[in-house]
C-alpha positions in Angstrom: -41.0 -11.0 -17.1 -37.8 -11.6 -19.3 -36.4 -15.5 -18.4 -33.7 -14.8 -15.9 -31.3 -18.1 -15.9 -29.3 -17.6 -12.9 -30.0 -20.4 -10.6 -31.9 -19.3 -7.3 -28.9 -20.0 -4.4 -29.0 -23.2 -2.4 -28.9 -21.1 1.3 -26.8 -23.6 3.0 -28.0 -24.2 6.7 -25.1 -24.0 8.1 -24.3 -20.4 6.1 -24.5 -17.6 8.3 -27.2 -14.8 7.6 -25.0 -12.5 6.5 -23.4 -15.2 3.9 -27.5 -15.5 3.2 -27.3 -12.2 2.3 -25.0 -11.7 -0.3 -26.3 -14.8 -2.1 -29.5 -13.0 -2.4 -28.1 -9.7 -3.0 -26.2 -11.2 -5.7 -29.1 -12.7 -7.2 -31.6 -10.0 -8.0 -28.5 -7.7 -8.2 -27.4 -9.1 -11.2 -30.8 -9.7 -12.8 -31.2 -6.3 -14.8 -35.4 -6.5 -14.7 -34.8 -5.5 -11.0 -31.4 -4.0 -11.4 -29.3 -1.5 -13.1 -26.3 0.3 -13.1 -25.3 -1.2 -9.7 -28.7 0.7 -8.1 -30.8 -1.4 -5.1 -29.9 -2.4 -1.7 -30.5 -4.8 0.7 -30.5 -5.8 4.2 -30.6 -8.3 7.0 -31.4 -7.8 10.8 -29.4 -9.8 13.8 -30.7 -8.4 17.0 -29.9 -5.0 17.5 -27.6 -4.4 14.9 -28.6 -3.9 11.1 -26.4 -5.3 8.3 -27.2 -3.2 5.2 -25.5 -2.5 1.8 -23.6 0.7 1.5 -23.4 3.2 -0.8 -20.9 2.5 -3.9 -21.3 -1.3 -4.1 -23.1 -3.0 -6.6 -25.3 -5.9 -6.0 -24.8 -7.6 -8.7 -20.8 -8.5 -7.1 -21.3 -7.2 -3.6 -18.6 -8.9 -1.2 -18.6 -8.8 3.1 -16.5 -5.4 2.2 -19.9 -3.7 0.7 -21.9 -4.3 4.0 -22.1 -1.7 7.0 -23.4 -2.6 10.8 -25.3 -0.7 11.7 -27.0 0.0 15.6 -31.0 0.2 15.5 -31.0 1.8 18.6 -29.6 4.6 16.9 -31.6 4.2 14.0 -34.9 4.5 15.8 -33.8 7.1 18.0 -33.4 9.2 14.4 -37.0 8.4 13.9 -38.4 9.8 17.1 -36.0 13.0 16.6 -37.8 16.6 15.5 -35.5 17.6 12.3 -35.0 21.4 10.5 -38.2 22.2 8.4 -35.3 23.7 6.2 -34.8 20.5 3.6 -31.2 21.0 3.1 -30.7 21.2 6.8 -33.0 18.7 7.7 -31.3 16.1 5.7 -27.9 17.1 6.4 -28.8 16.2 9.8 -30.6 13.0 8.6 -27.4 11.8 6.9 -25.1 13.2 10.0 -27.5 10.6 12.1 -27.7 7.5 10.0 -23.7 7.5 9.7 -23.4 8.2 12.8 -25.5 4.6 13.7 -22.0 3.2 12.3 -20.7 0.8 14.9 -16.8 1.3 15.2 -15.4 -0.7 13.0 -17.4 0.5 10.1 -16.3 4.2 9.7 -14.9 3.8 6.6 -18.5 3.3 4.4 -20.7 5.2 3.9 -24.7 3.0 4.5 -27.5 3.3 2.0 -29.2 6.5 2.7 -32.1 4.0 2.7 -31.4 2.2 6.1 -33.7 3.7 8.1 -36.1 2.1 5.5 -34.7 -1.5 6.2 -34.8 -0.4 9.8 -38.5 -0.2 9.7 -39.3 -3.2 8.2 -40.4 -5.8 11.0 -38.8 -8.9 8.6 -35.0 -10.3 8.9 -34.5 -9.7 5.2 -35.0 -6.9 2.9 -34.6 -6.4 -1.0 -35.5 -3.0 -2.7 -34.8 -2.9 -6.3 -36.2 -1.0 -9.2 -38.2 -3.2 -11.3 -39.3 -2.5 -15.1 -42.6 -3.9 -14.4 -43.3 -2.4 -11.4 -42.3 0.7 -12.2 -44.2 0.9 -14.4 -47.1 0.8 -12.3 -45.4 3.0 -9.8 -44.8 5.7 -12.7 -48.2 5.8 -13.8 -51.1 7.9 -13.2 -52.9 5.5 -11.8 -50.7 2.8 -10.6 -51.8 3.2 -6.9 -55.6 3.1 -7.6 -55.3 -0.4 -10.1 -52.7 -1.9 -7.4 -55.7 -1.6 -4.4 -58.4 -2.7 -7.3 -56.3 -5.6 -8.3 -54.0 -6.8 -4.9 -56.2 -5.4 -2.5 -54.0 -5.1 0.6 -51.3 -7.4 -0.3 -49.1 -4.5 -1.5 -48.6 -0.9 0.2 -48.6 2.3 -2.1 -46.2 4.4 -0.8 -47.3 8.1 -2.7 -43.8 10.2 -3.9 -41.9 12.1 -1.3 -38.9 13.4 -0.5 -35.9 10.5 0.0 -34.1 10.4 3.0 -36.5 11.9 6.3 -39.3 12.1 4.7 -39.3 9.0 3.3 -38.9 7.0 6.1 -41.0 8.8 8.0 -44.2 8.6 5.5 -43.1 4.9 5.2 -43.3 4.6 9.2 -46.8 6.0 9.0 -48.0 4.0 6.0 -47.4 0.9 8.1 -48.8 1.6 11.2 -51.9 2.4 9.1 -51.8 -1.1 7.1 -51.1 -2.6 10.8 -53.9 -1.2 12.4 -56.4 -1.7 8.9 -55.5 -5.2 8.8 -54.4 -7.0 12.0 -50.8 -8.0 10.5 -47.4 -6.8 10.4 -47.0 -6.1 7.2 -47.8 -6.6 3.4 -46.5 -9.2 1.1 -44.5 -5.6 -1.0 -44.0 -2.5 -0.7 -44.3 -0.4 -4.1 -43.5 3.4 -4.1 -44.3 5.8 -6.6 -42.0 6.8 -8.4 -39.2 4.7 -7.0 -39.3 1.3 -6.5 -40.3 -2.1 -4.9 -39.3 -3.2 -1.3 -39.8 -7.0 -0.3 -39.2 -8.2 2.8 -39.1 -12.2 4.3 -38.1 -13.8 7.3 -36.0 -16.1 5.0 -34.7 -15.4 1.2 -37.2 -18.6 0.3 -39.9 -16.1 1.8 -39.1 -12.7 -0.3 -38.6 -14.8 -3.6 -42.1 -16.2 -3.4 -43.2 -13.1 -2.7 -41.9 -11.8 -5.5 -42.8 -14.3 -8.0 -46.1 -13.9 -6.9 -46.3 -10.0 -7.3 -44.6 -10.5 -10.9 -47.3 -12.9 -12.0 -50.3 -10.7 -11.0 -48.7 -7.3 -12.3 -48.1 -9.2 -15.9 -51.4 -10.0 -15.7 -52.8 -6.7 -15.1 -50.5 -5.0 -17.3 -50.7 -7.5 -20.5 -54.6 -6.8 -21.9 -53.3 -2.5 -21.8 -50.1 -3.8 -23.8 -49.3 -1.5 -27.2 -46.9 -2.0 -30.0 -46.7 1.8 -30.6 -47.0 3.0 -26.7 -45.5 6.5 -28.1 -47.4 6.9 -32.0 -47.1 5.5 -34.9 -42.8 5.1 -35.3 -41.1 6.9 -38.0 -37.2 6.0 -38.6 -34.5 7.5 -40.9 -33.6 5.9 -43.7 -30.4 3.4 -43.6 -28.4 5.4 -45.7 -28.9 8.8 -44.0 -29.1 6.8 -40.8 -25.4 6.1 -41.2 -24.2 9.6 -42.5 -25.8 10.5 -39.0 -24.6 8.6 -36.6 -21.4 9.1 -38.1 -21.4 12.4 -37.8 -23.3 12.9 -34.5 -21.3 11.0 -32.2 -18.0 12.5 -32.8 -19.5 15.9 -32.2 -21.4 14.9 -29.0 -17.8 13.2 -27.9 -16.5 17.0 -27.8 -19.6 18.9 -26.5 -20.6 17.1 -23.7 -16.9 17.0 -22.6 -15.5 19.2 -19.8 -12.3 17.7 -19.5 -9.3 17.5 -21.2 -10.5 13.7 -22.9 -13.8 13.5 -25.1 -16.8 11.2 -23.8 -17.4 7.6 -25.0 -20.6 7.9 -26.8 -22.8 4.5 -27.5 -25.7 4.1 -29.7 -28.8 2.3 -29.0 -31.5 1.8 -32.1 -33.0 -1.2 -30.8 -36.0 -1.7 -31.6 -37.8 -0.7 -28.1 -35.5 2.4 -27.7 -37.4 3.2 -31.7 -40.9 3.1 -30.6 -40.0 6.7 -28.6 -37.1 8.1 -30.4 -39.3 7.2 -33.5 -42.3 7.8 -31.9 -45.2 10.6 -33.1 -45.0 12.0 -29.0 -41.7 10.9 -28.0 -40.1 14.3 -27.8 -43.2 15.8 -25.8 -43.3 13.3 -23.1 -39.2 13.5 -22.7 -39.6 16.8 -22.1 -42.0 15.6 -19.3 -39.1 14.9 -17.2 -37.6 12.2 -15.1 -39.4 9.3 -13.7 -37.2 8.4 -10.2 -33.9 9.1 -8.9 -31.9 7.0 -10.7 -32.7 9.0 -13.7 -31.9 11.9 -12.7 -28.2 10.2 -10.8 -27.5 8.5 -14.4 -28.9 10.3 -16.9 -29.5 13.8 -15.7 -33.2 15.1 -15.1 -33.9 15.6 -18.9 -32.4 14.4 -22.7 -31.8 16.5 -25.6 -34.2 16.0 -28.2 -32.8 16.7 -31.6 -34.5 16.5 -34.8 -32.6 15.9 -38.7 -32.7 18.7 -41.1 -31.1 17.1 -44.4 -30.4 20.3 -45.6 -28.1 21.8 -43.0 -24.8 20.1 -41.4 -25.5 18.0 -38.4 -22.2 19.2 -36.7 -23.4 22.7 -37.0 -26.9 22.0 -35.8 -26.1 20.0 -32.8 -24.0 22.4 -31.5 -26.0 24.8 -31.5 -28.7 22.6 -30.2 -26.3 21.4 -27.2 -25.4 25.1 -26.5 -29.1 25.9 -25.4 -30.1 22.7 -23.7 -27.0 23.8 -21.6 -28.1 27.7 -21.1 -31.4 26.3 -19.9 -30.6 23.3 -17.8 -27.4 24.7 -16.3 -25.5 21.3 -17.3 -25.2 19.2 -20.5 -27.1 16.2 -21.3 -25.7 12.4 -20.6 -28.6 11.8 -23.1 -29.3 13.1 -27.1 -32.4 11.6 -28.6 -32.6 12.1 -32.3 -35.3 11.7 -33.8 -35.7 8.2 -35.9 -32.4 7.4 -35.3 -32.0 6.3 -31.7 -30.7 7.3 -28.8 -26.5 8.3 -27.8 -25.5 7.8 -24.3 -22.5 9.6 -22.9 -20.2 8.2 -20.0 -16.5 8.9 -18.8 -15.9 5.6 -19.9 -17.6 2.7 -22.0 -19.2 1.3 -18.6 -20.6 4.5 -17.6 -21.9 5.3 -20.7 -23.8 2.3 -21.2 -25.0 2.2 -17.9 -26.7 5.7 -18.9 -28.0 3.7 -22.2 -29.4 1.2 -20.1 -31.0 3.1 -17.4 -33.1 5.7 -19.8 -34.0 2.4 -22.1 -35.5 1.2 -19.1 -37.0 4.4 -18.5 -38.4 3.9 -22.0 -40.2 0.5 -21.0 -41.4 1.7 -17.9 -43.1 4.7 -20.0 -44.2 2.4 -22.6 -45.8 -0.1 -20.0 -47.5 3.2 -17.7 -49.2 4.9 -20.8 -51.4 1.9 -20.9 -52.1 2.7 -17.0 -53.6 6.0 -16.8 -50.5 7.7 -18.8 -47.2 8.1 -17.8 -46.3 10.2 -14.0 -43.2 12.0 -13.8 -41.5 13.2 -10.5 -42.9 16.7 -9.6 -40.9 19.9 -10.3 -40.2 20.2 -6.7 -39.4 16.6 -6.0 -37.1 17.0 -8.9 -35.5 19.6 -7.9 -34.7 18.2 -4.4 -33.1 15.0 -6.2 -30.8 17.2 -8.0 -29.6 19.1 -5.5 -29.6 16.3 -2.6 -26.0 15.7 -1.1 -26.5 11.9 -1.6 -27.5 11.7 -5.0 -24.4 14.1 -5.6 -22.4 11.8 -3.9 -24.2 8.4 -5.9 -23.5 10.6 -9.3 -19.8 10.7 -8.2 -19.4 7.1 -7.4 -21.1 6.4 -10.7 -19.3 8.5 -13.1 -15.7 7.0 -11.1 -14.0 4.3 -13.4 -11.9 6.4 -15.8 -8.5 5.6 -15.5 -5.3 7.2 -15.6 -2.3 6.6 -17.9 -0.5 8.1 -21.2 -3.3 7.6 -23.7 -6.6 7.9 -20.5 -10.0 8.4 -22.1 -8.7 8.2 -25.7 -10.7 5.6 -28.4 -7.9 4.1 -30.2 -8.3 1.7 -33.5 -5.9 -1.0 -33.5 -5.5 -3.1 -37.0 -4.1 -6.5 -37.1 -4.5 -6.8 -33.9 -5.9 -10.5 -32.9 -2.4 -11.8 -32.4 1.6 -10.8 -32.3 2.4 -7.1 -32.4 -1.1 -5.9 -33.2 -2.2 -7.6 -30.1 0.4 -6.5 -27.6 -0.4 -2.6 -28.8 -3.6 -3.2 -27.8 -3.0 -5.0 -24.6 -0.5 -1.8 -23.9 -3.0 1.1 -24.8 -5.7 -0.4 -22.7 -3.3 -0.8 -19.6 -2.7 2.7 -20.5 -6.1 3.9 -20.3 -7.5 4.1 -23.6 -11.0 2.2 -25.3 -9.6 0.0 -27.6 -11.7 -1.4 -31.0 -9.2 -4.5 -32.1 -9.8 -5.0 -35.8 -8.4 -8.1 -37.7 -9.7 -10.6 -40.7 -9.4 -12.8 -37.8 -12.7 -11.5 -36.5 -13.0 -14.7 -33.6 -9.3 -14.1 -32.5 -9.9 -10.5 -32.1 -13.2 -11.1 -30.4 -11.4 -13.4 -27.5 -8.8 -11.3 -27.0 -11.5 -8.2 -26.1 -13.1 -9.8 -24.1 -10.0 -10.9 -22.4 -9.2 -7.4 -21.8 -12.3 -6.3 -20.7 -12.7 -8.9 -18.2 -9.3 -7.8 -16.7 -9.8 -3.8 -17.2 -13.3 -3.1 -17.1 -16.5 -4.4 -19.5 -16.1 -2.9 -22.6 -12.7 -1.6 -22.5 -11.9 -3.2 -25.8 -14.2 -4.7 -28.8 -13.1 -7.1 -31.5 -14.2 -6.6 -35.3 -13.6 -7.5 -38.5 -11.9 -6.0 -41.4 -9.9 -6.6 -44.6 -8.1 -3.5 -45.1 -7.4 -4.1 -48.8 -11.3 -3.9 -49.2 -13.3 -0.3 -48.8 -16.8 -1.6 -47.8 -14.6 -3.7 -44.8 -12.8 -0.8 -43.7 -16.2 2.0 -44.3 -18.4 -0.8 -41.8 -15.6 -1.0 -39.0 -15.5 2.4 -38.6 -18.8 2.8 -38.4 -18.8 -0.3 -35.5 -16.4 1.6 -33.9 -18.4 4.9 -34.0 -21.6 2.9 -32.8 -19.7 1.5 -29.9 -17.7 4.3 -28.9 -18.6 7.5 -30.6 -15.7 7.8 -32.9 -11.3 7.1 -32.5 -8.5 9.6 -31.4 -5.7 7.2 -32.5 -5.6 5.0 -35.4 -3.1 2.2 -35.4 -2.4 1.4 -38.8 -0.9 -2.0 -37.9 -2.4 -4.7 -40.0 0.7 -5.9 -42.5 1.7 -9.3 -44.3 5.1 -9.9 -45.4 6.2 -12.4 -48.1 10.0 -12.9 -48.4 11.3 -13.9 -52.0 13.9 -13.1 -54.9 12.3 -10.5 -57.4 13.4 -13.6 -59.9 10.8 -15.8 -58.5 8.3 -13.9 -56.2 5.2 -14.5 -57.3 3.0 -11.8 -58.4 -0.3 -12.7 -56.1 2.1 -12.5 -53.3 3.1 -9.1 -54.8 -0.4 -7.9 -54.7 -0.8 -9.0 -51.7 1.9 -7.3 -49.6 0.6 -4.1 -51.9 -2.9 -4.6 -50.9 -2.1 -5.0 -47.2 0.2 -2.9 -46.3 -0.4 -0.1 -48.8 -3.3 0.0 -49.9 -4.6 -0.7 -46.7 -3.2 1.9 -45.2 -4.8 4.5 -47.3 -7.9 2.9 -47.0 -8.3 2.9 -43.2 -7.2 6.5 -43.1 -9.3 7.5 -45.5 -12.4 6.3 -44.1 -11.1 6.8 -40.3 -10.6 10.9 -41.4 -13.9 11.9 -41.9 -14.9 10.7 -38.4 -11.5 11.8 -36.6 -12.0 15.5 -37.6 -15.0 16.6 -36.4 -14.1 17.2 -33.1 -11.5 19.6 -34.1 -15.2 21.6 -35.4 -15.9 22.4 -32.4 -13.2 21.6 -29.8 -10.3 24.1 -31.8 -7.2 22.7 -30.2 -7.8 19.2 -30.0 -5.6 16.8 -31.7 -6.1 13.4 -33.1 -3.3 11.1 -34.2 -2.6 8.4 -36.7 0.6 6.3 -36.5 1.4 4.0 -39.0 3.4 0.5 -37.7 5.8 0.6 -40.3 9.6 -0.8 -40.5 13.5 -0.2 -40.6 12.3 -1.9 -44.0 11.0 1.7 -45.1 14.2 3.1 -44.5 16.2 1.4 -46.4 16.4 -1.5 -48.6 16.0 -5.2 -48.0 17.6 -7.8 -50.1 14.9 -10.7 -51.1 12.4 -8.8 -49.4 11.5 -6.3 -52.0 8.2 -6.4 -51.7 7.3 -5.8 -48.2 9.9 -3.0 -48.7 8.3 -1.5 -51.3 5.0 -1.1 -49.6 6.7 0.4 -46.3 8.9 3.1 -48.7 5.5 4.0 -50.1 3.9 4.1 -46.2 6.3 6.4 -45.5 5.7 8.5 -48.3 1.5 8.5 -47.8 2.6 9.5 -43.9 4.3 12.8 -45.3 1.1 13.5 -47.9 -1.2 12.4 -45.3 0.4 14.6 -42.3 0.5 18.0 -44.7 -3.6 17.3 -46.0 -4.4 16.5 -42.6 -2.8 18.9 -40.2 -6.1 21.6 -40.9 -7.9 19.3 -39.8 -6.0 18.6 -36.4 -4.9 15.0 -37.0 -1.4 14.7 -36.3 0.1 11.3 -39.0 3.4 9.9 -38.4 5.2 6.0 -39.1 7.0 4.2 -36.4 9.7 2.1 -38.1 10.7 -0.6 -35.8 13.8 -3.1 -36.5 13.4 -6.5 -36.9 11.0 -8.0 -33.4 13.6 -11.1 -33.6 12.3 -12.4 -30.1 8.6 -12.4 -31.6 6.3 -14.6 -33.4 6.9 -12.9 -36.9 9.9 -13.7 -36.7 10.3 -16.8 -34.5 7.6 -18.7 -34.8 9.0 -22.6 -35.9 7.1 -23.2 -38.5 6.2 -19.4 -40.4 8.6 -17.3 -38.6 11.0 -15.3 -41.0 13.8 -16.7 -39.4 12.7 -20.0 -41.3 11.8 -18.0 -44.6 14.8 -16.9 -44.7 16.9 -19.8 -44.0 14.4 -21.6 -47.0 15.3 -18.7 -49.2 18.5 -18.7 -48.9 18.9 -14.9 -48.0 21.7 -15.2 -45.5 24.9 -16.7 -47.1 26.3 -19.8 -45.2 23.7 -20.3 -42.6 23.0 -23.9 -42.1 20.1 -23.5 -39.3 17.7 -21.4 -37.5 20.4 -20.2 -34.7 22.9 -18.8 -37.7 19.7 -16.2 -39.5 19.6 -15.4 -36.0 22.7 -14.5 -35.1 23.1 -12.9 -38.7 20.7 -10.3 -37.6 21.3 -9.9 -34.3 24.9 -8.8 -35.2 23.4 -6.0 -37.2 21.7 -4.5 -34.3 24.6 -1.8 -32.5 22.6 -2.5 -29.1 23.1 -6.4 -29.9 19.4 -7.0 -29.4 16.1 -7.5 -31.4 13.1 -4.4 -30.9 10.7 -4.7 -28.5 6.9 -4.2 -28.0 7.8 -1.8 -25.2 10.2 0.0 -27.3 7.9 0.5 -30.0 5.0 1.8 -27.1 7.2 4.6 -26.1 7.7 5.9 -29.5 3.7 5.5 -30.0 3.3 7.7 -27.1 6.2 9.6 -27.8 4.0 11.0 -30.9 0.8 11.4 -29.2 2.0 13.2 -26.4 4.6 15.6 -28.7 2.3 18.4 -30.1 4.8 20.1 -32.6 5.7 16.4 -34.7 3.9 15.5 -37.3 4.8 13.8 -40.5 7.9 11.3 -39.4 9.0 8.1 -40.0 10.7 7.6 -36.3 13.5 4.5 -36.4 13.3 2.1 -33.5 15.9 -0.3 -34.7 18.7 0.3 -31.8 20.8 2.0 -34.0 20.8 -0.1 -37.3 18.9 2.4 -39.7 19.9 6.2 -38.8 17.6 9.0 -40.4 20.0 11.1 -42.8 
């Protein structure tokens, strides 16, 4: 069992039970050996009424909002009812009773279709999860016989069947049984194949020793039938190709497996336990073996696409071909792409959903790796399967999981933001992922980039931005952030060439590193990071025809026109301009759309403003504004330039950004933002 360091909760006395609860809930909810991807439910019983998680709430951060009341009465009187032998029917009217049970005030959620389960239970407190470890007992050919050889009748096997009716009713007969075999009221857990682990207590106290206990004799059993290479001997792809793959791959799954009018997030996983069966001698035959338990088949559809590398022919080409068929046979397209020796791509909506696709099928993977030593590995029946797919709850649990993506003028896009740990860089960033778009925030300042991610993430959604590293004046810097970027995300729709320096100085006294180094920045640079961003951004033009990609250069009034003492930086922005025009009529065949915003001066921001860096001092040092005696007279020097009477903005620069990535028919501009002070001719 992996160490889990979340304390165990104190259960104040004087909390009430339903306080008790959520303190548990939140406990093994947010422990991901017994939960993923906001699956499990629990449940606590006051009298007559039943207090149970409902559908669409994770445990992990389950509030009093993500419990529904439930009346047994009405519950048990479900139990006792004679249902349609027709399955569709039958649970249509199973699900039209167990809402139904809903007391008045709960009409708004929907309960765990597994209520009637917590019903049954004789103890106050119930927690069902889906362990790794004891799934992987439950998933295995013989999992039920070892659990009788081994626990004896501590734990009740509960064979596959039909969720919902079924279910409860098999469940409702597998107790009485245990009741009248052993003289008590029930076991210490519940496993059932193919689906999970029910524990139920009196107190939490109760279900946690429980628990422990269960975890400490499965590891036992399960250590001595432990293998290194569960799957065959483990084959991988060399690093070099390795890269040339994933960066080719993941672009193209971000366009097939999209229906809508944004591409998927696709994430990588080549860990080293994900390997053993995408590397595996008999990983492809037993994916095609099929799913293990419903949340498989809710997260990560009922089967993956296996896909093997043939050096000699063009990934692209291959996959979508190979995507085309899995789709004629399966009726649907696949969340998950295995390639052989590479690892395994995970598609989502969103970064969130499609990592919590990567994390339920590597679980899958343990839980195969762990059963193989167990009697083999036992998938869900076609039938069984089948009925999953097909059942109106699981539709409705794939639709709560695949909600998250948000709206806005840049919604689903990946977007590549240099320069971005602080100042302008950063507040594009912080606009395009209020705007709906994935955001990889790239900066030599790797640690400030880093804290601003997770800043954003933490107030829009886990992994809604990233922070790297990169020097753009060095190839190998900019080649390995793409690549991060196509590993986290699957590739970019929107480069922000951002990243800039700018060192103010006569021509009679610059000196020439700092010459080199506005050239190297904010020249240079830019080529580079289009350059190596190209390659990726136009494969999903292969085989989406139609879609467009955009690059937009940050650049300045300062490409437009001269600047005295400021030749440098100047110089670098006339050139930008001039690699936008060369870059927009290469690219345009290859639907990337390349245009420079030119913003005047940001007076109000740090660039400029800052009191001990800020231009406004540099130039006051350097003398390049005659008469001015302090800070206040640069100031108003260039504030008098501007018609408007004010400095740009970050929000005026935004709507020119999405001005250009929304307008289909521009391409190859260097738009002014400077309130009227630089005029295009």
């Amino acid at each position: 069992m992996t160490a889990y360091t979340r304390p165990w909760p104190s259960f104040d006395v004087t909390a009430s039970p339903l306080e008790h609860l959520l303190d548990l809930s939140r406990y093994y909810g947010s422990n991901p050996e017994f939960v993923l991807a906001g699956g499990g439910n629990t449940s606590v019983k006051l009298g007559d009424r039943l207090f149970v998680k409902a559908s669409g709430y994770a445990l992990a951060t389950i509030g009093p909002e993500g419990i529904v009341e439930l009346d047994r009465g009405a519950l048990q009187t479900l139990l006792e009812s004679t249902l349609s032998t027709d399955p569709k029917q039958r649970e249509e009217q199973f699900k039209a009773a167990v809402l139904a049970a809903r007391v008045e005030s709960q009409q708004s959620r929907r309960p765990s279709v597994e209520a009637v389960l917590h019903h049954l239970i004789p103890s106050r407190f119930v927690v069902h999860t889906h362990p790794t470890l004891v799934n992987a007992f439950g998933c295995s050919r013989d999992g039920g016989a070892i659990l009788e050889r081994e626990l004896g009748d501590q734990v009740l096997w509960i064979d596959p069947v039909d969720p919902g009716f079924l279910l409860a009713k098999t469940l409702e007969r597998g107790l009485g049984d245990y009741r009248a075999r052993t003289g008590r009221e029930g076991p210490r857990a519940i496993i059932m194949g193919n689906h999970g682990l029910v524990v139920s207590g009196e107190t939490p106290d109760e279900i946690r020793a429980h628990t422990d206990w269960l975890f400490q004799e499965l590891e036992h059993v399960l250590e001595p039938t432990a293998s290194a290479e569960p799957f065959g001997v483990v084959a991988t792809v060399g690093a070099t190709r390795s890269r040339e793959l994933v960066n080719a791959i993941a672009p193209t799954l971000r366009a097939l497996l999209s229906s809508g009018e944004a591409l998927k997030v696709v994430t990588l996983d080549d860990s080293a336990s994900t390997m053993r069966l995408a590397g595996g001698g008999d990983g492809e035959a037993l994916t095609a073996l099929g799913p293990l338990c419903p949340d498989q088949i809710v997260y990560c559809k009922s089967f993956p696409l296996w896909f093997e590398d043939a050096a000699s022919r063009d990934p692209v080409e291959r996959l979508t071909y190979a995507v085309g068929e899995y789709q004629r046979q399966h009726r649907t397209l696949p969340n998950v792409v295995l390639v052989k020796g590479l690892g395994l791509f995970a598609a989502g909506d969103t970064w969130s959903a499609a990592d919590a696709v990567r994390q339920v099928y590597k679980d899958a993977i343990e839980v195969m790796a762990g059963a193989s030593g167990l009697g083999g590995v036992e998938c869900l029946d076609d039938r069984l399967r089948r009925f999953i797919e097909d059942w109106e709850v699981e539709s409705y649990r794939r639709e709560v999981a695949s909600a998250g993506r948000r709206a806005g003028r840049v919604a689903g896009k990946v977007a590549l933001v240099t320069g971005a740990a602080q100042g302008f860089g950063l507040q594009i960033a912080q606009d395009l992922v209020a705007q709906g778009a994935h955001v990889a925030m790239a900066d030599v300042n790797d640690v400030g980039a880093r804290e601003e991610a997770e800043a954003l993430s933490e107030e829009w959604g886990e992994g809604r931005a990233i922070g790297l590293h990169v020097d753009v004046s060095d190839a190998a810097s900019v080649d390995e952030l793409i690549h991060q970027v196509v590993r986290a995300y699957g590739g970019l729709d929107l480069l922000i060439s951002n990243a800039g320096v700018l060192r103010a100085a006569s021509v009679k006294t610059q000196a020439e590193r700092d010459f080199d180094l506005s050239t190297a920045v904010n020249y240079k640079g830019y080529f580079l990071c289009v350059q190596k961003a190209v390659p990726v951004m136009a494969i999903p033009r292969r085989v989406r025809p139609g879609y467009w990609s955009d690059i937009v250069q940050i650049n300045s009034k300062s490409g437009l026109a001269g600047s005295e003492k400021n030749f440098a930086y100047a110089g670098s922005k006339f050139g930008g301009v001039g690699l936008t025009q060369s870059f927009a009529l290469e690219l345009v065949a290859d639907g990337i759309k390349v245009n420079s915003v030119c913003p005047g001066n940001l007076l109000d921001g740090p660039l400029w403003s800052d009191p001990q860096t800020g231009l406004f001092v540099q130039y006051l040092n350097a003398g390049k504004v005659p008469g001015a005696q302090t800070v206040d007279d640069v100031k108003k020097f260039y504030t008098d330039k501007v018609p408007m009477q004010r400095g740009c903005t970050t929000a005026d620069v935004m709507k020119a950004i999405y001005y250009l990535v929304e307008q289909e028919y521009e391409t190859g501009q260097a738009l002014p933002v400077t309130g009227g002070q630089v005029m295009l001719h």
